[in-house]
C-alpha positions in Angstrom: -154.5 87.4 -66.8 -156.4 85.1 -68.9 -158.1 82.3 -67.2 -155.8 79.1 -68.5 -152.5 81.2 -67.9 -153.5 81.7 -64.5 -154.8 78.1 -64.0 -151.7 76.4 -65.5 -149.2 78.3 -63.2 -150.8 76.3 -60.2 -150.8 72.8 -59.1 -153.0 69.8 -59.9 -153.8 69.8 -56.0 -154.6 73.6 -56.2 -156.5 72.9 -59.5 -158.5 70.6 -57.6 -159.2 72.8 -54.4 -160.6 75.6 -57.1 -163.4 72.8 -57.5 -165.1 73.3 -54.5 -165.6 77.4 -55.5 -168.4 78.9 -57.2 -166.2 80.2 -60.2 -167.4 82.5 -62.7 -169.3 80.5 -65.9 -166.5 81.4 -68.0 -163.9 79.8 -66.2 -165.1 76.4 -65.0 -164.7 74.9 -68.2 -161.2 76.3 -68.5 -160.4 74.5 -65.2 -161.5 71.4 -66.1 -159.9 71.5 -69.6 -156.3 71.9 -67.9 -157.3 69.3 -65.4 -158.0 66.4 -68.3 -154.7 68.2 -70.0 -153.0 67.3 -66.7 -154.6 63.8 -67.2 -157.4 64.1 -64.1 -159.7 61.6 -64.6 -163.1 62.4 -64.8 -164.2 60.1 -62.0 -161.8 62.0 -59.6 -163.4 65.6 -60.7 -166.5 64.3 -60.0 -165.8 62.8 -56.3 -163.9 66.4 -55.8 -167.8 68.1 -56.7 -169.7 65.6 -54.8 -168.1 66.1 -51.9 -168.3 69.5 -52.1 -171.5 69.4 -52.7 -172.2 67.1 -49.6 -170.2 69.7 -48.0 -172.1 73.3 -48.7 -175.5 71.2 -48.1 -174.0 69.9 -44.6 -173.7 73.5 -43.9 -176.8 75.0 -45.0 -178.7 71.9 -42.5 -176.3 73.4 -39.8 -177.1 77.0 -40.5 -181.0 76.2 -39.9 -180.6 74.5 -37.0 -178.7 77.2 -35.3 -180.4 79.6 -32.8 -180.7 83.4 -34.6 -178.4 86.4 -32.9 -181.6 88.4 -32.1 -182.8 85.4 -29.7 -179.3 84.9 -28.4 -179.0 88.5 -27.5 -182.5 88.2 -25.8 -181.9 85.4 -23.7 -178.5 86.8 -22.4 -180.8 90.0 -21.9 -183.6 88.1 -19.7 -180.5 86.2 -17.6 -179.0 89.3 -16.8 -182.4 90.8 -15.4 -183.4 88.0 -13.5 -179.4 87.6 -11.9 -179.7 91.1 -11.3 -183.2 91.0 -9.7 -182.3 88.2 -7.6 -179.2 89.7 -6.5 -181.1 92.8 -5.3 -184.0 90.5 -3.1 -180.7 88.7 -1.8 -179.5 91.9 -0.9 -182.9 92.9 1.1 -183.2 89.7 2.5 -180.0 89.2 3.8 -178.8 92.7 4.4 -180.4 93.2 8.1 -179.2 89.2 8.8 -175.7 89.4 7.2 -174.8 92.9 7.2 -171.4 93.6 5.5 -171.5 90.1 3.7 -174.6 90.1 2.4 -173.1 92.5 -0.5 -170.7 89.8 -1.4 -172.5 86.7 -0.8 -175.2 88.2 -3.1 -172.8 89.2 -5.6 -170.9 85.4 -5.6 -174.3 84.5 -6.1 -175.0 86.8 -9.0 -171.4 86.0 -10.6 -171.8 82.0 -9.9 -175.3 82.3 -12.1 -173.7 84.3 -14.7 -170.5 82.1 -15.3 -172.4 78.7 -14.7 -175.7 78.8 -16.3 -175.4 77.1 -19.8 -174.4 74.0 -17.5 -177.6 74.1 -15.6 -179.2 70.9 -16.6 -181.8 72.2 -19.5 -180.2 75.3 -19.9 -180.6 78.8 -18.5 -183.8 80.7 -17.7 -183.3 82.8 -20.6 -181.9 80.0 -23.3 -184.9 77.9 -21.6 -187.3 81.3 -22.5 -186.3 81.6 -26.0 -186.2 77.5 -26.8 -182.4 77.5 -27.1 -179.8 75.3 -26.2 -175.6 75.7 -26.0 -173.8 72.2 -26.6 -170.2 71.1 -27.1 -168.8 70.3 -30.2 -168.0 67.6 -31.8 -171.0 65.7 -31.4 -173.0 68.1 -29.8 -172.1 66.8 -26.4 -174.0 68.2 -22.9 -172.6 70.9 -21.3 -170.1 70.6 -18.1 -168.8 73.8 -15.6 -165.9 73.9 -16.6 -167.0 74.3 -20.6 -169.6 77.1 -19.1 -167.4 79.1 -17.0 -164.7 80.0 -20.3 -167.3 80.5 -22.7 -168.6 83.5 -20.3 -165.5 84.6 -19.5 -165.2 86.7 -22.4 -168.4 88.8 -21.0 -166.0 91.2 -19.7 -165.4 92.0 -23.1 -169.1 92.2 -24.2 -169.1 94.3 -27.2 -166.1 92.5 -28.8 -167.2 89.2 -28.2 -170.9 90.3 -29.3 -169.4 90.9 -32.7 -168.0 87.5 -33.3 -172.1 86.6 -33.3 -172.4 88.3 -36.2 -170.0 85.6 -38.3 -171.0 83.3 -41.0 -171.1 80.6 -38.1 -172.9 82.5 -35.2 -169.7 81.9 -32.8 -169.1 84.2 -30.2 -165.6 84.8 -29.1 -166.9 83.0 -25.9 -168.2 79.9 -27.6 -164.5 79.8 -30.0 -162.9 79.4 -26.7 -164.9 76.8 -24.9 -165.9 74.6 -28.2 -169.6 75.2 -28.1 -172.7 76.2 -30.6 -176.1 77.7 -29.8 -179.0 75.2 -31.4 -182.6 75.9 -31.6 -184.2 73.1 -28.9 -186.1 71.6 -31.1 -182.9 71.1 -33.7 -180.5 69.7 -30.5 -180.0 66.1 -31.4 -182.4 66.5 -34.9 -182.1 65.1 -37.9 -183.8 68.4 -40.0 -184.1 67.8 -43.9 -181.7 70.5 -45.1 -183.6 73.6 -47.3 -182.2 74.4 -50.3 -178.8 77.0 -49.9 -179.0 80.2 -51.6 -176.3 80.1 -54.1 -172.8 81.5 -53.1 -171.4 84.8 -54.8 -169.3 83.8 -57.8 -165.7 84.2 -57.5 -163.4 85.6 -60.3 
């Protein structure tokens, strides 16, 4: 379906939306000919494309600030060894003391650490390690217990909620649920000059 035909069946408002893609070159001026047709001004078409604009270079200053998968998945590594290697001195220090309950005292422990640690003040050993912070958004606000504790309760379903890291924004399934982002220390709180965005792959 030709370009105009296609463009004329929507309306102004979806017209308008198109803006903000990266259309093909041949069918940008179209658009814009069926918007003045549909008596657009200029002035609004070009507030639609600043703001977009604004928009896609808001993002690309985001993207650079966030921490990379690879170091996420390397910090969760490194608190999972040292939990576990202080659950098993726990274990021999409090196993000819405590006896039966040194098993479950040392696993409360263990669990407590896992849930709780991106509200330990600075962040966990591992997010500390790899100069990483989590924070709440909007406004990249500290982190409490509560916000912690459900953005690792979807570790019992590691592999799917691995996956979500692996998005365009770096969101685990965890941090969807609690509200949160993983930023790079040094770009918590920032202002970073954005880089320059690659450009996006051209829509039909």
């Amino acid at each position: 379906m030709p370009y105009r035909e296609r463009f004329e069946r929507l309306s102004t408002e979806e017209l308008l939306g198109y803006l903000r893609l990266d259309l093909a070159s041949d069918a940008k001026p179209v658009l814009l000919r069926v918007l003045a047709a549909r008596g657009v001004s200029s002035a609004t078409i070009e507030l639609v494309l600043a703001s977009e604009a604004a928009r896609q270079e808001e993002e690309c200053h985001q993207q650079k600030r966030m921490a990379s998968q690879g170091a996420r998945l390397l910090a969760f590594a490194i608190d999972f060894g040292l939990a576990t290697l202080a659950f098993g001195a726990l274990m021999a220090l409090l196993k000819p003391v405590m006896d039966a309950t040194a098993e479950p005292f040392a696993s409360g422990i263990w669990w407590a650490y896992m849930m709780l640690r991106d509200a330990v003040p600075g962040g966990s050993a591992g997010k500390r390690l790899m100069k990483m912070r989590v924070v709440r958004i909007p406004g990249e606000r500290r982190m409490t217990l509560g916000a912690s504790f459900f953005r690792n309760l979807t570790h019992f379903f590691f592999m799917i909620d691995a996956l979500f890291i692996l998005g365009e924004r770096r969101m685990r399934l965890g941090d969807r649920l609690a509200g949160t982002i993983v930023l790079r220390r040094d770009a918590v709180g920032a202002s970073i000059p954005p880089a320059a965005c690659p450009p996006a792959q051209q829509n039909p």
